[in-house]
BALOBA-1460 file (C-alpha; in Angstrom, 3 decimals):
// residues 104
<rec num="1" residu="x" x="-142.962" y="-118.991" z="139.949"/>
<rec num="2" residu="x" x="-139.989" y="-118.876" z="142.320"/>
<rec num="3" residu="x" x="-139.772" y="-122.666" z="142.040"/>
<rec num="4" residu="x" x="-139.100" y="-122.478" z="138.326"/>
<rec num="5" residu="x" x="-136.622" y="-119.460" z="138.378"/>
<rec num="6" residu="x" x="-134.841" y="-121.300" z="140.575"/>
<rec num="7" residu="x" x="-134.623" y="-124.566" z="138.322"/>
<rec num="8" residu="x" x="-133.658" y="-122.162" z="135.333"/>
<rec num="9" residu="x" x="-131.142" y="-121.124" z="137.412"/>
<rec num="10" residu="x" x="-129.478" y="-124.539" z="138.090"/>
<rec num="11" residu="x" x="-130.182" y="-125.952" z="134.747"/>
<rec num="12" residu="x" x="-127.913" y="-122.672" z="132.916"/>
<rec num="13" residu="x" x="-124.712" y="-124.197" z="134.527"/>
<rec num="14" residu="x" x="-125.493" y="-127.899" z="133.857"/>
<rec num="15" residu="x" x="-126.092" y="-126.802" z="130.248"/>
<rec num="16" residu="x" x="-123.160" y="-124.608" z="130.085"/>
<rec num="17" residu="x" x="-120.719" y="-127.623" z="131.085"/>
<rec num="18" residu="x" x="-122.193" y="-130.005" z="128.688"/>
<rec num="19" residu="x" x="-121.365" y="-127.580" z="125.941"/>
<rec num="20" residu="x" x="-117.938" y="-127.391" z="127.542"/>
<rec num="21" residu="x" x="-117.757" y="-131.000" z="127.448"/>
<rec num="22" residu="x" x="-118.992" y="-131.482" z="123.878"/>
<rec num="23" residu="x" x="-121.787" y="-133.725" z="125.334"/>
<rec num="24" residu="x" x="-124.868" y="-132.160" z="123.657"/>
<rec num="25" residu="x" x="-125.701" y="-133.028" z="119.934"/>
<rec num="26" residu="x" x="-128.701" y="-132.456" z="117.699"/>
<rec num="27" residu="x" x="-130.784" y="-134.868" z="117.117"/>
<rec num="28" residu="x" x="-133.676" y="-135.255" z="114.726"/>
<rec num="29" residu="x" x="-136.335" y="-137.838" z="114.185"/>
<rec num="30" residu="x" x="-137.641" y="-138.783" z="110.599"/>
<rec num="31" residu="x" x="-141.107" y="-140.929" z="110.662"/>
<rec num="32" residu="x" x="-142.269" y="-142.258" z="107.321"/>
<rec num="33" residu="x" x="-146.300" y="-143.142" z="107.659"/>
<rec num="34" residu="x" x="-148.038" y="-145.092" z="105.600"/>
<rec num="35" residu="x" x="-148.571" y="-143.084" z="102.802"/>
<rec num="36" residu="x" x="-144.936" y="-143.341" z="102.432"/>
<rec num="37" residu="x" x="-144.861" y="-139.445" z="103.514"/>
<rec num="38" residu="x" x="-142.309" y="-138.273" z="105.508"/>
<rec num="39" residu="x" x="-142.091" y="-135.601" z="108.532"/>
<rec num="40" residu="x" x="-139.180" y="-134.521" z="110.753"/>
<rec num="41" residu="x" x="-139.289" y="-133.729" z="114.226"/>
<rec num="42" residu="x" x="-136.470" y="-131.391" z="114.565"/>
<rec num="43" residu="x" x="-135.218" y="-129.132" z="117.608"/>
<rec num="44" residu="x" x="-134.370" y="-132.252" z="119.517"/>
<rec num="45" residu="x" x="-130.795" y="-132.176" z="121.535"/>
<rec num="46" residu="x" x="-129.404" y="-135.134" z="123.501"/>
<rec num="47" residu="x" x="-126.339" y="-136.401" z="125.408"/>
<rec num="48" residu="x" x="-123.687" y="-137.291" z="122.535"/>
<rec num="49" residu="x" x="-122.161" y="-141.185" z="123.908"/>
<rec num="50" residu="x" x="-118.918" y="-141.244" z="122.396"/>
<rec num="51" residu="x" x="-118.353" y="-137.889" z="123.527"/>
<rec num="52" residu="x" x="-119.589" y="-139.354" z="127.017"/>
<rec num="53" residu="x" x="-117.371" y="-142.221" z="126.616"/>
<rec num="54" residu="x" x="-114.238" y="-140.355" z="125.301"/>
<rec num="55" residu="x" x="-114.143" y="-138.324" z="128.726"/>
<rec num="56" residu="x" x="-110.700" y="-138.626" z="130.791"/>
<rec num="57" residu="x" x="-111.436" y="-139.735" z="134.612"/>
<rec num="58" residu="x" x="-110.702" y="-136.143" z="135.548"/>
<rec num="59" residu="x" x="-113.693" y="-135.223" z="133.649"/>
<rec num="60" residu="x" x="-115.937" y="-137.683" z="134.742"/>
<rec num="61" residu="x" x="-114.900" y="-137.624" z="138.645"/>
<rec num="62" residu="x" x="-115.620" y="-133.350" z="138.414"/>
<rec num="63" residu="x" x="-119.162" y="-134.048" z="137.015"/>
<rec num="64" residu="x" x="-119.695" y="-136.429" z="139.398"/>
<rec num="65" residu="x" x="-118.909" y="-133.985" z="141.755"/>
<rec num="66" residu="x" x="-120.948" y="-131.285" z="141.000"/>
<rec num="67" residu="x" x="-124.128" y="-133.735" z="140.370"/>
<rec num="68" residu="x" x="-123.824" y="-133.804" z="136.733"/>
<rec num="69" residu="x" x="-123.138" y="-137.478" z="136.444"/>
<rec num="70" residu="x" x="-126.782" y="-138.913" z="137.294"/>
<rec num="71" residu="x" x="-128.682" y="-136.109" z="135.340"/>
<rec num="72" residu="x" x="-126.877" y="-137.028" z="132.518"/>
<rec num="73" residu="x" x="-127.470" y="-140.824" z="132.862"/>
<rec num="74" residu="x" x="-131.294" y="-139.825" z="133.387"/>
<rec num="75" residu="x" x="-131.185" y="-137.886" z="129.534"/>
<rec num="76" residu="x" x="-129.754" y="-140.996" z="128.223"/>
<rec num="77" residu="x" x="-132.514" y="-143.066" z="129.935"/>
<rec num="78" residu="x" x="-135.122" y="-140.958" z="128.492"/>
<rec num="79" residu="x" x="-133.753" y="-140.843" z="124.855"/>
<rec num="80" residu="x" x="-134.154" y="-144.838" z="125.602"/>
<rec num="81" residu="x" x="-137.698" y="-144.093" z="126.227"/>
<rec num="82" residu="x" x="-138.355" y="-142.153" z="123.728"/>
<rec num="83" residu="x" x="-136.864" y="-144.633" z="121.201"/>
<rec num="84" residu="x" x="-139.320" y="-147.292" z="122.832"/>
<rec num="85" residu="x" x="-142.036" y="-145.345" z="122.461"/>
<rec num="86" residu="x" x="-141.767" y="-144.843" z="118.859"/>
<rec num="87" residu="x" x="-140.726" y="-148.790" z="118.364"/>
<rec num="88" residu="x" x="-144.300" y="-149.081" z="120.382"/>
<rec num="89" residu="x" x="-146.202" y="-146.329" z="117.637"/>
<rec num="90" residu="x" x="-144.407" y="-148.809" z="114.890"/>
<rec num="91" residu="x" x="-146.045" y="-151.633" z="116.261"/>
<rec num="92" residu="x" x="-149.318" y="-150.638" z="116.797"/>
<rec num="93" residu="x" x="-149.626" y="-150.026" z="113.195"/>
<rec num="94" residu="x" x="-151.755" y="-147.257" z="112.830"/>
<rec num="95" residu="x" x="-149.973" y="-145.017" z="110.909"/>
<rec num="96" residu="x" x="-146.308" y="-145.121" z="111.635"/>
<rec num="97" residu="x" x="-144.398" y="-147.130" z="109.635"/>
<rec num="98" residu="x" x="-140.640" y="-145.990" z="110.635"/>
<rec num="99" residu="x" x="-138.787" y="-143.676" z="112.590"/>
<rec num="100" residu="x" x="-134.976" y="-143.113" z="112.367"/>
<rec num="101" residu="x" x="-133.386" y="-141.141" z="115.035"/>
<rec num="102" residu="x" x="-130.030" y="-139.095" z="113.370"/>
<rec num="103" residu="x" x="-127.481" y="-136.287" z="115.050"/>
<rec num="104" residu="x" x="-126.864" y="-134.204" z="111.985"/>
């Protein structure tokens, strides 16, 4: 238990300075089966990339700093991931037909 309180309590500041940094965005998933029915997965928040992209040096050299940097390289990764994983479902063909991934 006093492993995960102490994770909470690192991961409030990284989230905080993402929000400061406009890096976090919604993003929701829409998968269309077979049956041509639809369902969202919704709840989903990821790094935004031109908000990544648009940061000055200054910005980017003080998340660096504070070990923001590679955590935020490793969300990117795994939104990767999770886009392969769904490409994977597509293929398979058992149900899924397509997924779209959108940041309302």
């Amino acid at each position: 238990m006093l492993f995960m309180r102490k994770d909470h309590q690192e991961t409030i500041p990284f989230i905080e300075r993402l929000l400061s940094c406009h890096l976090i965005r919604r993003k929701d998933i829409e998968l269309t089966h077979q049956t041509g029915a639809t369902s969202q997965i919704t709840g989903l928040y990821g790094i935004d990339e031109e908000a990544l992209a648009d940061l000055d040096g200054a910005s980017l050299q003080s998340l660096n700093l504070d070990q923001y940097l590679g955590l935020i390289f490793a969300m990117l990764q795994s939104e990767r991931h999770l886009q392969r994983l769904l490409h994977l479902a597509i293929r398979r063909g058992d149900d899924l037909v397509s997924a779209h991934v959108s940041m309302p």
